[in-house]
N, C-alpha and C positions, 0 to 999 in steps of 0.2 A: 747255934752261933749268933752271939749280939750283934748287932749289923749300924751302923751312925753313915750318915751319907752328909758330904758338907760341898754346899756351892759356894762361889764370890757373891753372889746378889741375885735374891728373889723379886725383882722390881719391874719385871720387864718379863714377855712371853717370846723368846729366839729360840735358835738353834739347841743353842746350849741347854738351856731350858727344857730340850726337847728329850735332849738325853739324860739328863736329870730323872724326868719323868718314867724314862724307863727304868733306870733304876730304882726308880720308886715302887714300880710295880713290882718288879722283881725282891724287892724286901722291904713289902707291905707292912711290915713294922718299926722299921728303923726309922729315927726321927731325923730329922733335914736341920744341919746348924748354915745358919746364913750369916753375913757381915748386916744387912738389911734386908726388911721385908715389907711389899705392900700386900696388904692383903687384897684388895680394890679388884688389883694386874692379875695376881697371881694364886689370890684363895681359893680361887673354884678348881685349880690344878693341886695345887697344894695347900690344902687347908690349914691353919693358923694352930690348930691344937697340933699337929705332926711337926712345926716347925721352932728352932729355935736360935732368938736373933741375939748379935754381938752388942756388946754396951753402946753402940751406935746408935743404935734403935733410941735410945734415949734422947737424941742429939734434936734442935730445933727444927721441924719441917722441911725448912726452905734449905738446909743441910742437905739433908738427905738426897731433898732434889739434886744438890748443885754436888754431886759427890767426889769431887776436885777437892772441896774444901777438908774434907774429913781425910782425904788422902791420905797424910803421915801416920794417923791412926792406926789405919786398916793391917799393917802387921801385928799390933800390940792385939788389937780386937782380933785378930784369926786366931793366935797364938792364946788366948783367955778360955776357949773351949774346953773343958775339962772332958776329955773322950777318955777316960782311963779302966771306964767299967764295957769296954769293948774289942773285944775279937779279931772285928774289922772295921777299917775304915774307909769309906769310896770316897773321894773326892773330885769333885769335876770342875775343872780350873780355867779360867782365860787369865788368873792373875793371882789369888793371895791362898786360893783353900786347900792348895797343896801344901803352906805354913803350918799348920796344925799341925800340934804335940801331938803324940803317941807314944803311949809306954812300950815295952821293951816288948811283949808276947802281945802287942798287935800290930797286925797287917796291915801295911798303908799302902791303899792302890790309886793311883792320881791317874782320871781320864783326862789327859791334859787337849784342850781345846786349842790351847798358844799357850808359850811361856810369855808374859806380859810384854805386847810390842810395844807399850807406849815408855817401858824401860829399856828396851834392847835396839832389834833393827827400825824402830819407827820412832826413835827419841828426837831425833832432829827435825823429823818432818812437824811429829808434836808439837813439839815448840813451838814452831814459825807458825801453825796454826791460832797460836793464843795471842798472834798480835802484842806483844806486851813489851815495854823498854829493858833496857841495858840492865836494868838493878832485879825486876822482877825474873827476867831473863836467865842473870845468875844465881838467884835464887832458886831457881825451881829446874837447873842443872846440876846443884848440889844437894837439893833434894833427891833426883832422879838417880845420882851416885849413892846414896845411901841406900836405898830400894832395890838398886842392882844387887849390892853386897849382901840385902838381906835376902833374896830373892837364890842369890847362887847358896848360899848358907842351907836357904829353909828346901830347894831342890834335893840336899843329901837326907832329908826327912821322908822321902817316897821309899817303900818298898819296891813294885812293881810297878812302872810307867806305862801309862796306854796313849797312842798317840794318834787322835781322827784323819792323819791322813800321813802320807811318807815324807810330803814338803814340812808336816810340824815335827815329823822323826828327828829330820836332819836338822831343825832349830833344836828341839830338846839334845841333841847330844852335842850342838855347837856351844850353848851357851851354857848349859847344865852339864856334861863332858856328861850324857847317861845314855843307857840303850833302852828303844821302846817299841814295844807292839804295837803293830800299825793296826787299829778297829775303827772301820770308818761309821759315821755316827748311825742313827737308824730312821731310813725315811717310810711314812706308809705308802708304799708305794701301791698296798693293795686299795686304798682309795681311791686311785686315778684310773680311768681308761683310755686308752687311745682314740686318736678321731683324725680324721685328715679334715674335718669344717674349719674352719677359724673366721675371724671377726675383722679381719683385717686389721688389726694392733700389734704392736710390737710392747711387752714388758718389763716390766723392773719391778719386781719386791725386794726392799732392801730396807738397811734402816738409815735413814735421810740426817749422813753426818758428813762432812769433808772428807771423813777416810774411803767413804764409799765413791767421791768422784762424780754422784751421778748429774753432777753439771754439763762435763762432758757429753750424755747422752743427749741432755736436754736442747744444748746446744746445735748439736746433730737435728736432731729430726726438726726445730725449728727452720735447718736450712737446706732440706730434704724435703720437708713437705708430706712426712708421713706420719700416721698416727701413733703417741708412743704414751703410755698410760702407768704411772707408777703411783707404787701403794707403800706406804710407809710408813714411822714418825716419826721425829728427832729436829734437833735443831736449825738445819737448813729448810724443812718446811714452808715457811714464807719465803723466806730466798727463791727456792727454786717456782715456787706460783709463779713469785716476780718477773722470772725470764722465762719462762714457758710460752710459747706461742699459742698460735688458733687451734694447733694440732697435736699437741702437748697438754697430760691434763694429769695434775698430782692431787691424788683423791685421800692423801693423808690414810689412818690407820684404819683398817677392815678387818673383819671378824676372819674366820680360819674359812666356812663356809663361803663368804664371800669371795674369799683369794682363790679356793679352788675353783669356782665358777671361771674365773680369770682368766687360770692359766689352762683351764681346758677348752677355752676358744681365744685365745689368742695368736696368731701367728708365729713367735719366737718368744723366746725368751732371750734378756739381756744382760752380761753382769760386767760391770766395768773395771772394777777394781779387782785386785790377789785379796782370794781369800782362800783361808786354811783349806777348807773344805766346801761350803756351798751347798747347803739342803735344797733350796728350793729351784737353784738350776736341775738337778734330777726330780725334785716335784714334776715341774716341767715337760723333762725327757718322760716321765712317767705318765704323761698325758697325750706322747706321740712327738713334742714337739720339740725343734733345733734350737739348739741353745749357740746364742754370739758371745765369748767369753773373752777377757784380756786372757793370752796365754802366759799365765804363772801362776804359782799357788799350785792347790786344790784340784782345779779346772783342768790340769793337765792329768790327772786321775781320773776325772770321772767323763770327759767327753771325748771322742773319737774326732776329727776333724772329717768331714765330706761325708762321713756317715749320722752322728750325733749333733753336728752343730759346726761351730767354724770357732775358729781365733782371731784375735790383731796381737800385734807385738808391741806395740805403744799406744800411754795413756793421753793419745789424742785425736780432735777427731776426725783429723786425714786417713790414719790408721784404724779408726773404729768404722767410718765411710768404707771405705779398701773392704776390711771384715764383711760390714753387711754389705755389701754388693756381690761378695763371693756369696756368703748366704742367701740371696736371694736370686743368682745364678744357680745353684744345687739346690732349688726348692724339688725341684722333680723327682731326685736320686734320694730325697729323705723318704725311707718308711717308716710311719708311726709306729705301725707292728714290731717292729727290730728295735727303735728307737727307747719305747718301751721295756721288753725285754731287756736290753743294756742298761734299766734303768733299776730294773726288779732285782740286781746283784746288791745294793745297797738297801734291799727290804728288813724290816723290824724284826721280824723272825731270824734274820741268819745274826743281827747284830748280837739278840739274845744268845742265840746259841753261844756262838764263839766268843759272848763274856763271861756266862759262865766255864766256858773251860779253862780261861784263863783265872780266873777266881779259882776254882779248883786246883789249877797247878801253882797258885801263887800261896794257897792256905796250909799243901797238903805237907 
């Protein structure tokens, strides 16, 4: 069986990315069509001969960086892929690579990560994030309308939908009207052990952008008074130095080695914002330790409250305070041991499994 596997963007080493890469090992032959690729970020993962980039790739540097601007592109560049001499097709989507053509006798299976928030439930908040006047405003509202309609269009192009968690189930079938397999992504959880040590820090790996929020944290433990250490990179990176206090310390982007170090002596772990799903809060949990999550998304799947970690129910930080103070009342009652364990149900091996059976029931 011919096997083509297609992401949104090889630019960057995430979550997504993560699962990507399994599939890669899983069909060590099939080549990777991306919209962009660095090879710099991402060639020692995916090497440059295995990968193949959309006419974007062509586009000026400082493009690519800024990938806002190539935006209206990125359907015509998904949709240019010629996969016609293939069997099947994987696709792993936050936004366009579930658009790819497929001819008539192949199978198109989209690990959907999100259907594009920055189209759908997160367009408003979007917006008001670019700062931008009345003209550019409507402009880039009637862009957003176009990408909708291409987006629900290129939706009816998936064969079989998989979906990393049950909160992106029920977007796939609110916005896309489709039904999806809930496979939640694959973490190694066999590289972590448990430890009741910690360092006395509190954590955040995240990537350092508005959607993540992590202002709020920072805000927090400057007026706590406790040590809170995030590891990142993205746009807010000076921002958040700038209001970081004495106790606060954003160490910008670290190697994988390095982050595990991190979270296997750190105290908690932190995640502020809804996300789909959430690798590296179970990272975490697979080191022993309590994860403080906003309760929605993902977060609501993968932690237990009084056993795994705790919640707040609003993004602020009366409610994130409230949170860690329950968490740091139930330090006693956490077992690493257990915590752990809870953690090993989202291990790389069961993901493997239960994608290939789903591959096999989707082919046969």
């Amino acid at each position: 069986m011919k096997v083509a596997l297609v992401h949104d963007f090889l630019v960057k080493m995430g979550g997504a990315e993560r699962v990507l890469k399994a599939f890669a090992d899983l069909y060590p032959d099939a080549p990777i069509y991306t919209l962009l690729y660095d090879e710099k970020v991402c060639g020692k993962t995916f090497p440059a001969k295995r990968v193949r980039t959309s006419f974007l790739q062509k586009a000026p540097a400082f493009l690519r960086k800024k990938q806002r601007y190539l935006f209206p592109l990125m359907p015509r560049a998904i949709e240019g892929f010629d996969l016609s001499g293939f069997d099947l097709v994987i696709s792993s989507s936050n936004a366009f690579a579930h658009g790819v053509l497929t001819g008539s006798q192949t199978k198109h299976i989209s690990y959907c990560h999100s259907p594009m928030r920055y189209a759908w439930d997160y367009a408003h908040e979007y917006i008001k994030e670019q700062n931008i006047g009345k003209v550019k405003k409507y402009a880039i509202e009637k862009m957003m309308e176009g990408v909708r309609m291409w987006d629900k269009v290129a939706s009816d192009r998936v064969d079989t939908y998989i979906a990393n968690s049950r909160h992106v189930r029920n977007r796939i079938k609110k916005y896309y009207r489709k039904n999806a397999e809930v496979l939640y992504p694959p973490v190694d959880t066999f590289h972590f052990k448990p430890t009741k040590v910690h360092q006395d820090y509190f954590l955040i790996v995240a990537a350092l952008t508005p959607f993540k929020k992590i202002d709020l944290a920072v805000q927090l433990f400057n007026k706590i008074d406790k040590q809170l250490i995030v590891i990142g990179s993205g746009n807010q990176y000076e921002y958040l130095k700038s209001i970081a206090g004495p106790t606060v310390h954003v160490l910008g982007h670290k190697e994988d080695k390095v982050v595990h170090e991190y979270l296997e002596n750190c105290r908690a772990f932190i995640m502020v914002n809804e996300e789909d799903f959430g690798i590296a809060p179970v990272e975490a949990m697979a080191c022993g330790k309590p994860v403080l999550a906003y309760g929605k998304g993902g977060a609501l799947e993968t932690i237990i409250p009084g056993e795994t970690g705790e919640f707040f129910y609003e993004q602020s930080i009366e409610s994130m305070e409230d949170g860690l103070g329950r968490m740091i009342v139930n330090e006693p009652r956490y077992e690493p041991e257990k915590i752990h364990k809870h953690a090993v149900r989202f291990a790389h091996k069961n993901f493997v499994e239960s994608f290939k059976s789903i591959v096999k029931q989707a082919v046969k």
